[in-house]
N, C-alpha and C positions, 0 to 999 in steps of 0.2 A: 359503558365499559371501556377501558382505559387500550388502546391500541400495543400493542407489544413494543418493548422496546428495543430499539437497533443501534449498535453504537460502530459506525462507519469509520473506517482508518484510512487516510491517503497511502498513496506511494509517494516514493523519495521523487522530492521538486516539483509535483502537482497537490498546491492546496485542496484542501475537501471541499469548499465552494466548487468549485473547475470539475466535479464527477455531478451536476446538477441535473445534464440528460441522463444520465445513467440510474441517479437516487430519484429522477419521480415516477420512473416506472414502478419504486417500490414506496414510494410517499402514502400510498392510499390505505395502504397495509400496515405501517409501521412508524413508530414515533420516532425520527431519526435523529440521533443528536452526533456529533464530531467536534475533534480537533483541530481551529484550520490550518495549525503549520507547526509542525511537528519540529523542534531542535531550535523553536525561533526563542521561548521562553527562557531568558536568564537564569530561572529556578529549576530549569530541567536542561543542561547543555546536553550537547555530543559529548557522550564518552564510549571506552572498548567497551563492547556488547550492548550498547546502548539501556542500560539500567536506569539511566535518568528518564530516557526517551517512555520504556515502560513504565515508570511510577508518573510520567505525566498523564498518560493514558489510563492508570490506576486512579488516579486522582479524581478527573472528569468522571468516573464510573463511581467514585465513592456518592459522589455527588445528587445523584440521580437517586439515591434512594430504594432504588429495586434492583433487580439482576438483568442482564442484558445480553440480547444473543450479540456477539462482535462478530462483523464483517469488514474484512482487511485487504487491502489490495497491496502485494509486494511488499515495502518494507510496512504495510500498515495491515499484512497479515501477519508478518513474523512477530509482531508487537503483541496482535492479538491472543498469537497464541501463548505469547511469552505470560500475559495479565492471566489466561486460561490456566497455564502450571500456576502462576506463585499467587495469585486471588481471586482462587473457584469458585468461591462462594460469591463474588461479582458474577458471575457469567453462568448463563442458560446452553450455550454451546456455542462452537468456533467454526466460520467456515473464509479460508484465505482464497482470496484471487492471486494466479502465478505468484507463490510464496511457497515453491518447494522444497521440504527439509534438504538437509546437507547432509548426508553419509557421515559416519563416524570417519572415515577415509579422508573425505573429501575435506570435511571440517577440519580435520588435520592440516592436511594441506595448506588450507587455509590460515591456519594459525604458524603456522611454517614462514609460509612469506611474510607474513604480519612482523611475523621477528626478524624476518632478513629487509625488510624496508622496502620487500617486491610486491606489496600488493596491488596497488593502481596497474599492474599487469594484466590483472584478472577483474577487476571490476571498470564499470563506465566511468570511475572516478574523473579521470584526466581530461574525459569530454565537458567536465564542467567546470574546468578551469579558461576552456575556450569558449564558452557559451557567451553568446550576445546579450546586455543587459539591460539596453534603451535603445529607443529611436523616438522619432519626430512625433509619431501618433498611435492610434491604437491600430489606426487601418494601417499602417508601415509596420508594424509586429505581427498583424495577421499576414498578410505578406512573408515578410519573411518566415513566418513558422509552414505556409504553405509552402515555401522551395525546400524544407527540410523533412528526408527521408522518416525519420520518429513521427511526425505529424502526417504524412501525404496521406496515409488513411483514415485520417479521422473522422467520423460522424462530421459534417457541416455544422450542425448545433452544438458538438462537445468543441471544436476549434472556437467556435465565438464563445463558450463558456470559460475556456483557457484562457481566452484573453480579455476578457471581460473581470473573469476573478482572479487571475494570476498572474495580473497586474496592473498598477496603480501609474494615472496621467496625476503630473503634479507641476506645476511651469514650464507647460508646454515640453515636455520630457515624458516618455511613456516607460517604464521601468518594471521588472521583475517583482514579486512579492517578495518570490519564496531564492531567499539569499543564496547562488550560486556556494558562495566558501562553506554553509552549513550541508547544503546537497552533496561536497566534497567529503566533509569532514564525516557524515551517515555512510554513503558505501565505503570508505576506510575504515569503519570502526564492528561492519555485519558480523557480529553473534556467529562465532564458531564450533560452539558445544550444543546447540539445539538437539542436535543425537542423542547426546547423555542427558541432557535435562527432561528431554520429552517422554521419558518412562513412566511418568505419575500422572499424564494425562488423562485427565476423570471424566470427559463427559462428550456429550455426539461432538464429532469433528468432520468437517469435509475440506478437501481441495479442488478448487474447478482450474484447470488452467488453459490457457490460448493453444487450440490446435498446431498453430505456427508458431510457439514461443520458443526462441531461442537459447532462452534462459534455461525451461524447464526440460530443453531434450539437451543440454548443456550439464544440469541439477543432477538431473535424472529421476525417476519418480519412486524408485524402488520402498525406502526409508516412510515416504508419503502414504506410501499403500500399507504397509504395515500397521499403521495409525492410527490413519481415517479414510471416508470416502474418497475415492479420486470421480472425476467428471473432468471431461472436455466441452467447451464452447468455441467459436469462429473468433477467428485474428490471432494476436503475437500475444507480446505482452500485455501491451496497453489495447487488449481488449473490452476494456470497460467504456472505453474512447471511438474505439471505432465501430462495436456494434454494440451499443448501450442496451437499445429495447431487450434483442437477444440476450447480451448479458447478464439484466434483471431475472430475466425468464427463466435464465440456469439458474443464477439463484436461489429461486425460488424454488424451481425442484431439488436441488441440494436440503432447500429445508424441509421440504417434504417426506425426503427420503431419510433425514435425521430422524424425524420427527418433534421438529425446532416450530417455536409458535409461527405465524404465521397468517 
């Protein structure tokens, strides 16, 4: 008998290779398949509300031949649940990592500055117009990703998977995969209407997010509980990075409590 299948979403600027300690705690369970980089494909750019980014993610799941429970970490929960509204018939149920709805209010807002040219205000945009893009090796990018506070708590095994798959040595040059100007051009473009759209939502949904996520007590979780399950797990945002096993483990009881295969 054929293992369930799981169709795994990165977050913005970590490819889905780089979440490897995190997916083999669920490897033994589930037949994983992912995207690895999400706005890299010519046939699916960044656009507003990311509608390419969703039909690429529609696409890999047409593919597959069955329906699939989707697990999304941040922008690769919003995705999920975006394919969950517009192609239910793909999907067995949705559960996001830190991917907490927007308020009809806030979404607002949000589309507010989008029109006055203020949004890199509000999102980590602008930090990755300064992001370092090479060095000499892979040991000098591990290095430096350990003096930076995003990384300092990472799992030991998820920092060598980040650099191991999320980026490429090529003459003696060690380089990023996943193109700093696309990771720009994804939080300038976050899905505003998620409020209005999310009314048709048809099937188990959960949200787990980082006890310490600054995003989500930023978000706010009100919108998310109305929805689907909420659940808390240990670390920020990039808790899938810094306590993977844990992480799996919520997961897993999220799908427990859905009653999502498993």
């Amino acid at each position: 008998m054929s293992k369930p299948l799981l169709q795994f979403s990165h977050a913005n600027g970590f490819p889905a290779p780089c979440y490897r300690a995190f997916l083999a705690h669920l490897a033994g369970r589930f037949d994983i398949r992912h995207v690895d980089r999400f706005g890299h494909d010519p046939r699916h750019p960044v656009t507003e509300g990311w509608h390419a980014l969703t039909d690429e993610l529609i696409g890999a799941l047409e593919s597959h031949g069955r329906p699939a429970v989707l697990l999304g970490h941040s922008l690769g929960g919003y995705l999920s649940f975006r394919v969950a509204l517009k192609r239910p018939d793909l999907v067995q149920g949705v559960v996001m990592l830190d991917a907490p709805l927007l308020s009809r209010f806030k979404g607002g807002a949000l589309a507010v500055t989008k029109r006055l040219g203020l949004v890199d205000r509000f999102t980590p945009a602008p930090g990755t117009q300064r992001r370092r893009r090479e060095w000499v090796s892979p040991e000098a990018a591990t290095e430096h990703f350990r003096g930076k506070p995003v990384f300092r708590r990472f799992d030991p095994e998820a920092l060598d998977d980040y650099v191991r798959h999320g980026t490429v040595t090529q003459g003696g040059t060690t380089r990023l995969t996943f193109d700093p100007a696309v990771e720009y051009r994804i939080y300038r473009t976050l899905p505003h209407g998620l409020a209005r759209e999310g009314r048709s939502l048809s099937m188990p949904a959960g949200l787990i997010v980082g006890e310490e996520s600054e995003i989500s007590r930023r978000v706010g979780l009100g919108l998310s509980r109305r929805w689907m399950r909420v659940a808390h797990a240990p670390g920020g945002h990039l808790f899938p990075f810094q306590f993977p096993e844990q992480a799996a483990h919520a997961v897993l009881r999220m799908f427990a409590q859905l009653s999502l295969p498993s």
